[in-house]
N, C-alpha and C positions, 0 to 999 in steps of 0.2 A: 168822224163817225161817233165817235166816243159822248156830244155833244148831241146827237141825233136820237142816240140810245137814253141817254139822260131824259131829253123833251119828253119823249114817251112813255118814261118811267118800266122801262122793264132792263133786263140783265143785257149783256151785251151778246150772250150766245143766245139769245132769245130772240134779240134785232137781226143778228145773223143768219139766223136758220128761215125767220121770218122774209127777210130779205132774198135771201137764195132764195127760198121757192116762189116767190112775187117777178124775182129778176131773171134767175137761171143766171146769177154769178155772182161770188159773195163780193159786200161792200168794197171792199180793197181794191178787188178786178174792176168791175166798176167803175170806181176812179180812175184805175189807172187806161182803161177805156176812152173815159170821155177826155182826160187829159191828153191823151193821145189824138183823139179828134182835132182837137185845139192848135195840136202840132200840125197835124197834116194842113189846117187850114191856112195857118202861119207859114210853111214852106214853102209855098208860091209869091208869098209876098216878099218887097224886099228889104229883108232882114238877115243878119248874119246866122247864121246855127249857133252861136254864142248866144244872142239876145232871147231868140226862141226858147234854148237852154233854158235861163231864166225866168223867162219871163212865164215856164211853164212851172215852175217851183221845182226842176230837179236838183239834187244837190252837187254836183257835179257833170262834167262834161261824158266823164266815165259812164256816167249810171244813165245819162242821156242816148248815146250811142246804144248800150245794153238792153233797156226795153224798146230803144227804134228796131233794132235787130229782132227783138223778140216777134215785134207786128207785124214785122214786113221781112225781114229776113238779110235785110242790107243796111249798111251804115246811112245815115242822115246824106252825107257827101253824095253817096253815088244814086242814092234814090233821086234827091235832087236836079244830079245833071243828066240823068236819063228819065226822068218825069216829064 
């Protein structure tokens, strides 16, 4: 983000504000949105929730589990085998 706001040449609550009201959610949601997508796509294929883990840039398995929960309301595992 911080990179995004630079190109532009304005303040970083400036890219923010202008953002939200373009998007209807600030940069950070956002991401963490469309990373999330990425995931969903990746669970179907065959890969382990470790790899997905990674391969999605979280920093842990911890903080993986934490926003799957957040979108969906269930750990990776069990979404998985009832998907």
């Amino acid at each position: 983000m911080k990179s995004l706001h630079e190109q532009l040449y304005i303040s970083q609550s400036a890219f923010e504000k202008r953002f939200r009201k373009l998007v209807g959610a600030s940069p950070k949601k956002f991401a963490s949105i469309v990373r999330f997508n990425t995931v969903l796509q990746d669970i179907g294929k065959a890969k382990s929730l470790t790899e997905i883990c990674y391969e999605n840039d979280f920093f842990d398995q911890a903080h993986f589990i934490k926003d799957f929960k957040q979108f969906t309301g269930s750990t990776p595992e069990n979404f998985r085998r009832f998907s």
